[in-house]
C-alpha positions in Angstrom: 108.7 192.7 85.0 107.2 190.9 82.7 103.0 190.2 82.4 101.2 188.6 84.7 99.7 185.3 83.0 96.3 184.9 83.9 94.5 181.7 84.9 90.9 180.7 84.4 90.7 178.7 88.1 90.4 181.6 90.1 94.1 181.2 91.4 96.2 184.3 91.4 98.1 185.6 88.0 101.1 183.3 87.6 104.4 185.3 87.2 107.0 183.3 84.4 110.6 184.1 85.8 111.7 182.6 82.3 113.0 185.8 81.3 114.7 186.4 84.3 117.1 183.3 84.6 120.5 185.8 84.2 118.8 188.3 86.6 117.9 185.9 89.3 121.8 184.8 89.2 123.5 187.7 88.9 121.6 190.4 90.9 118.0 188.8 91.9 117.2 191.7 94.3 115.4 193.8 91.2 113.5 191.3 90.7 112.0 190.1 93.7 111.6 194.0 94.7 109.1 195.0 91.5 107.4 191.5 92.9 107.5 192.7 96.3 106.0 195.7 95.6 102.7 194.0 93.8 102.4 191.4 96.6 104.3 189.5 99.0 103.3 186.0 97.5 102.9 185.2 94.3 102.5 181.9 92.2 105.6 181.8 89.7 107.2 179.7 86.8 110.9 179.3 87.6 113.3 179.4 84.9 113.7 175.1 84.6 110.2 175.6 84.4 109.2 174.4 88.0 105.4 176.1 89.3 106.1 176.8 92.8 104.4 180.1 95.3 107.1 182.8 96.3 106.5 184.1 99.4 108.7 187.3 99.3 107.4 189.4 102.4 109.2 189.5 106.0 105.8 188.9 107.9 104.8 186.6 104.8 108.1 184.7 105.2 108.0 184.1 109.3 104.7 182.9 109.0 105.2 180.9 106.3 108.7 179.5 108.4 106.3 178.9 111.8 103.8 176.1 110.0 105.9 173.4 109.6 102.5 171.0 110.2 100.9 172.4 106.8 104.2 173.4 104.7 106.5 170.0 105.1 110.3 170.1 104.6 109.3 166.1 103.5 109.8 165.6 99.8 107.2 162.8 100.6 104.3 165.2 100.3 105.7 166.9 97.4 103.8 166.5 93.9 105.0 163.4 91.5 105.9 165.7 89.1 108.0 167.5 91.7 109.9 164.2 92.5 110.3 163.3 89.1 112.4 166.4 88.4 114.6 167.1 91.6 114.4 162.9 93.1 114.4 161.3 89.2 111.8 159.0 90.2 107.9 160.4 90.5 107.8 157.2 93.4 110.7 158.4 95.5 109.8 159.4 98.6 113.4 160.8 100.0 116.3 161.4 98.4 119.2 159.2 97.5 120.9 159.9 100.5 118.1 159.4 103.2 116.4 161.4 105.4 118.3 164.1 107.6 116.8 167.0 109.9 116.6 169.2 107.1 114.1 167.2 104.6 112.5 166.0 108.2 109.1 166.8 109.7 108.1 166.6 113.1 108.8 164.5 115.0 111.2 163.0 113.0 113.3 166.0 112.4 113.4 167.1 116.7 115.0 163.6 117.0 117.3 164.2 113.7 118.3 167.0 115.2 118.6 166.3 119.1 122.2 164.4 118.5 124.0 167.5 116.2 122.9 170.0 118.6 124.9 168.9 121.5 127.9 169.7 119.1 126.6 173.4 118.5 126.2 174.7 121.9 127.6 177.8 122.6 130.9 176.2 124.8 131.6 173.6 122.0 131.6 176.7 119.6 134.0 178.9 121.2 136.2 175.9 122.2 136.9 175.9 118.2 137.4 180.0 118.3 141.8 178.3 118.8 141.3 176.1 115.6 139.5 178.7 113.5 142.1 181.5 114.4 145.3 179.2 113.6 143.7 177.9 110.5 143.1 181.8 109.2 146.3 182.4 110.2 148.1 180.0 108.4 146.3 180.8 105.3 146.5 184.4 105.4 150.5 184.4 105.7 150.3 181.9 102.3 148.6 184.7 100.7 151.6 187.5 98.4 151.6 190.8 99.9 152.5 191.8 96.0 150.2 189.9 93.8 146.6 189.0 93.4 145.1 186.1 95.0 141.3 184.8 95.5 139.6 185.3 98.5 137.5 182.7 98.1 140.2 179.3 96.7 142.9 181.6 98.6 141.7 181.9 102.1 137.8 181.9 102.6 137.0 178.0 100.7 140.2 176.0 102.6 139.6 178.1 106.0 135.6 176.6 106.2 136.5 173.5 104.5 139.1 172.9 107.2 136.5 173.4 109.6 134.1 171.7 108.8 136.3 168.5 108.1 138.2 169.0 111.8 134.8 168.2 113.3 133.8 165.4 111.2 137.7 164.1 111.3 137.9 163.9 107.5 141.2 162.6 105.9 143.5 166.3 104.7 143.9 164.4 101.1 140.3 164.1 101.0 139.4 167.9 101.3 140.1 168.6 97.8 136.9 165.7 96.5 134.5 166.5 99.1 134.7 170.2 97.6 134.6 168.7 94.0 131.1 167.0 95.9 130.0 169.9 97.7 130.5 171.9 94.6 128.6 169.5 92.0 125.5 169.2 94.3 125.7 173.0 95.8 125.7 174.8 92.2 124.3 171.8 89.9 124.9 171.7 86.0 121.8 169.5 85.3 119.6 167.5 87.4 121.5 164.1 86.2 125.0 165.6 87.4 123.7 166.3 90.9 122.2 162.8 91.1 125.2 161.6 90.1 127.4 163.7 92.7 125.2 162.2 95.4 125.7 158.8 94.1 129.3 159.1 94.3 129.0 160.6 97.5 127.0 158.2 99.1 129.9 155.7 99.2 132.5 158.0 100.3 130.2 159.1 103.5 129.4 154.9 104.5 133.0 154.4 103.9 133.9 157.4 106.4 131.7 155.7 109.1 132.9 152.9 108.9 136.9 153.6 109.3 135.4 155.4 112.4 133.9 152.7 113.8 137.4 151.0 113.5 139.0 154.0 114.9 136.8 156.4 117.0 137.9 159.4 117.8 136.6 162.5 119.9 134.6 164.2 117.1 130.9 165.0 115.9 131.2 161.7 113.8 131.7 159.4 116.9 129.0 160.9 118.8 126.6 160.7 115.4 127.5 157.0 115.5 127.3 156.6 119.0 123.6 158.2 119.1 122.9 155.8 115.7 124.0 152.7 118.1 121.5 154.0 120.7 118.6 154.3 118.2 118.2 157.5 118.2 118.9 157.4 114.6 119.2 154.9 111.4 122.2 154.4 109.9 120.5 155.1 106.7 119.9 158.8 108.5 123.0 158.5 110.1 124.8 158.8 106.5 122.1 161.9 105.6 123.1 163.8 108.2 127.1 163.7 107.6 126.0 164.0 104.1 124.1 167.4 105.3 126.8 168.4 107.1 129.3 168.2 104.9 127.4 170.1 101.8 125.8 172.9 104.1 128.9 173.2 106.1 131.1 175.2 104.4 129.0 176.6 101.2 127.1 179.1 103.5 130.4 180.5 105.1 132.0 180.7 101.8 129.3 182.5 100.6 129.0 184.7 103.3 132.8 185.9 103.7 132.6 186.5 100.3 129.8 188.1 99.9 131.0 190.9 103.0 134.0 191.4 101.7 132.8 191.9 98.2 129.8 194.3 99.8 132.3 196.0 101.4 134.7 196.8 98.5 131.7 198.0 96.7 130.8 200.2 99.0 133.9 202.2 100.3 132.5 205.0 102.4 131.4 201.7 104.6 134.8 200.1 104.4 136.2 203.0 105.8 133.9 203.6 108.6 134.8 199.9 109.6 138.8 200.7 109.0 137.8 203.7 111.3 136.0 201.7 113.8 137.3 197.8 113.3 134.7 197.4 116.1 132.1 197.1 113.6 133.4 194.1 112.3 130.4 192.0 113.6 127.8 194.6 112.1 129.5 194.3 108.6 128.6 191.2 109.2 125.0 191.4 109.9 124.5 193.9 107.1 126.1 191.5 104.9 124.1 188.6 106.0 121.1 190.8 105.1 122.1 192.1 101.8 123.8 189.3 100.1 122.0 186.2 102.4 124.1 182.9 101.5 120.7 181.1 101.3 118.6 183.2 98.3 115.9 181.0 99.6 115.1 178.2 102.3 114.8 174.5 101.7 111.5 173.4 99.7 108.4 173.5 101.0 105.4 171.5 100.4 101.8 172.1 101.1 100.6 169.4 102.4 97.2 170.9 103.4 95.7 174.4 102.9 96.9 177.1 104.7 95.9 180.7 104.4 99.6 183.1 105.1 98.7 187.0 105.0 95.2 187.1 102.4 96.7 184.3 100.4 95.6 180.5 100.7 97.7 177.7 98.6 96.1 174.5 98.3 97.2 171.9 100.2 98.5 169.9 97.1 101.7 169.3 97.6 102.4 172.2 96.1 106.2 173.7 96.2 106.5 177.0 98.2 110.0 178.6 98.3 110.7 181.2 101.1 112.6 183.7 99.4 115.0 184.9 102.6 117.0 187.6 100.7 113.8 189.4 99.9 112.4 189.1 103.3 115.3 190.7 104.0 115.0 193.6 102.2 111.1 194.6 102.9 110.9 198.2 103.3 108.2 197.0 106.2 111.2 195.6 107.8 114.2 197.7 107.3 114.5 201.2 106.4 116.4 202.3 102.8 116.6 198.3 102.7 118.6 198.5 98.9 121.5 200.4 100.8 124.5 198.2 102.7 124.7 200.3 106.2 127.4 198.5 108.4 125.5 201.2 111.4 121.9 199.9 110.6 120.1 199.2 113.5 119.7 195.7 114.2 116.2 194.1 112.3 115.0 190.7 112.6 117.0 189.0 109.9 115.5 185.5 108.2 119.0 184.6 106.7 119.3 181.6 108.6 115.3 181.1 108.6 112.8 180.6 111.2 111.1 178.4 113.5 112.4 174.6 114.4 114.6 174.7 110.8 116.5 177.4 112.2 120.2 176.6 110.9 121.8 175.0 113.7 125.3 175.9 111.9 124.3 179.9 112.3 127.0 180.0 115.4 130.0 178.1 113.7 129.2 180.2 110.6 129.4 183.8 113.1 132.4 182.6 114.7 134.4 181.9 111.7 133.2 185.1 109.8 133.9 186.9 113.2 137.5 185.6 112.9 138.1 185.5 109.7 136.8 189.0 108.9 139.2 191.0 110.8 142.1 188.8 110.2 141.6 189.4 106.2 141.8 193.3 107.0 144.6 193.0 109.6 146.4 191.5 107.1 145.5 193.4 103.9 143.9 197.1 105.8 144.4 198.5 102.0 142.6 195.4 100.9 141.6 196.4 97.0 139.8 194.4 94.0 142.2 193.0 91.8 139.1 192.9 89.1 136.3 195.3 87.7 133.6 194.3 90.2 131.0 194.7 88.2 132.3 192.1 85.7 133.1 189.3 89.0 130.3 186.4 88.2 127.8 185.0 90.6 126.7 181.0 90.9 123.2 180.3 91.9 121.9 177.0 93.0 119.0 175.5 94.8 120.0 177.1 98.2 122.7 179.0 98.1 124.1 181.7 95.8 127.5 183.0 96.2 130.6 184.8 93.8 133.0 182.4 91.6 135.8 184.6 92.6 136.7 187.6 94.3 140.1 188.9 93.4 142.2 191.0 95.4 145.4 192.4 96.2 147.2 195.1 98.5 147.3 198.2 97.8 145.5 201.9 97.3 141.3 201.6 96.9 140.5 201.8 93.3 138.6 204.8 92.6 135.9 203.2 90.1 132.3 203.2 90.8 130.4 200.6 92.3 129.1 198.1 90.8 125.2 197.9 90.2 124.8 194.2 90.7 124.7 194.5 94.4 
């Protein structure tokens, strides 16, 4: 790790995670372990050169999770500095696309979110389990039995996609630009290309609305423009929240079938305890969702007045504070041998779809569609082998979610390499 760069203010050593820009891509979890070990919060320089306090502990991170009323989602009470970089204007006090449950503070964000939890209960959910099954389905019988595809553009990015764009009753020929979107804003180039994937977005989501006004239908959307009529929401917030939904509601899965089926290859004593006991399907899960989170971290925080979290206090300056979920995940003070994937663990409390009122109300469509999709991957493919050296498959990282480019595979006998270390 590299030196701890004292200040003269009497604020902890700042860490500079400059050095570590590949690392925190490609295999953060050495990282925020050595950090871990020192403390669970420390003051940091990201890599774009962004001050911000990591809070890296389990305890650290729940408590952190439970204060909404001193750390604000709001990118209001974020420094001008702050909003310079990530809004492009040191004035703005939202972002381009308005305000939505996630960026949302009480008690905005309870009546944000009232209106898209009626369509995540737990009967709406499993009415989908049909669609979900029939969609994996039809993409795994596309898929060769004699040649390599990708698990992700092959089966795992079109299955969630689908999803996602059944409920909000988006056009089929549109799929393909509201990944190009999703993409562009989910794993950013530069802070002027993700400005300008919102931009473009923005007009696609108002046009959306509208032909459903024209031509309602039985769907999420309706009932989001339904509740908008009622005033229980802007339209400005209106077009946030399908522009929420249609970003966060397909990345996470992505990342997390991918992710389980990559842990799983690299780790083939636990693929064939599950090929052993297929029951275990939902614990792969689980232990995947712990080792390999989707979300590296939660949305941005911002201190909007001093709070004290373990023995640390941050000033209430509007400070940033990112939650780093995959390293809550993996304190020893949580979970046992926490660097080792164990589809038997016992269960822990996992922060991989955070804490508190931001809980992620998606965490049941996201289950149900690993939960199908899973299974039905190794049905079809129970020989399931990398096409590709592991170790050499490359990772995206972006402001939320980090997940694998590509995972190659084909049918046929388990490759008898090492695993890789990046895991």
């Amino acid at each position: 790790m590299t030196e701890l760069t004292g200040t003269s203010t009497g604020q902890p050593p700042t860490v500079d995670l400059g050095p570590y820009a590949d690392a925190l891509t490609h295999n953060p979890h050495p990282v925020y372990a050595r950090l871990l070990e020192k403390s669970p919060i420390h003051r940091a320089t990201q890599p774009d050169g962004t001050e911000t306090w990591l809070i890296l502990g389990h305890p650290e991170a729940k408590e952190a999770l439970s204060n909404p009323s001193a750390l604000s989602s709001d990118p209001a009470n974020a420094t001008p500095q702050w909003r310079a970089r990530y809004l492009g204007d040191p004035n703005a006090r939202e972002l381009p696309q308005g305000k939505s449950m996630i960026n949302a503070d009480s008690p905005d964000h309870a009546r944000l979110r009232k209106p898209v939890q009626r369509a995540f209960t737990p009967r709406r959910i499993n009415a989908l389990r049909g669609t979900v099954e029939e969609h994996a389905d039809q993409l795994l019988q596309g898929l060769p039995s004699d040649a390599a595809f990708d698990v992700i553009d092959d089966f795992v990015a079109p299955l969630t996609l689908g999803m996602i764009c059944t409920i909000l009753a988006i056009p089929d020929l549109d799929r393909d630009r509201v990944r190009g979107w999703a993409d562009r804003i989910g794993f950013p180039t530069s802070a002027e290309d993700v400005t300008a994937a919102r931009h473009e977005l923005i007009p696609y989501t108002d046009q959306l609305i509208a032909d459903q006004r024209i031509h309602p239908g039985q769907g999420l959307l309706s009932e989001l423009i339904e509740a908008t009529d009622d005033g229980q929401m802007t339209p400005t917030e209106l077009r946030a929240t399908i522009f929420l939904l249609l970003n966060a509601g397909h990345e996470t899965v992505i990342s997390l079938l991918a992710s389980t089926v990559f842990c799983l290859l690299s780790h083939p004593d636990q693929f064939a305890a599950l090929r052993d006991s297929p029951t275990l399907a939902d614990q792969a899960i689980d232990e995947a969702l712990r080792f390999q989170p989707p979300a590296i971290s939660a949305p941005p925080r911002f201190a909007r007045e001093d709070c004290t979290i373990g023995s640390t206090t941050i000033p209430g300056d509007g400070s940033l504070v990112t939650v780093v979920l995959s390293s809550a995940n993996r304190d020893p003070r949580e979970f046992t041998h926490p660097h080792s994937f164990d589809i038997t663990r016992p269960p822990g409390e996992l922060l991989s779809f955070s804490h508190g009122v931001h809980f992620c109300l998606g965490w049941s469509l996201a289950r149900l569609e690993a939960g199908i999709a899973l299974p039905a991957l190794l049905n079809r493919f129970p020989d399931l082998a990398p096409a590709a050296e592991l170790s050499a498959l490359k990772w995206r990282s972006g402001p939320i979610v980090r997940r694998l480019e590509h995972v190659p595979c084909k049918s046929g006998a388990r490759s008898s390499a090492a695993p890789p270390h990046n895991n």
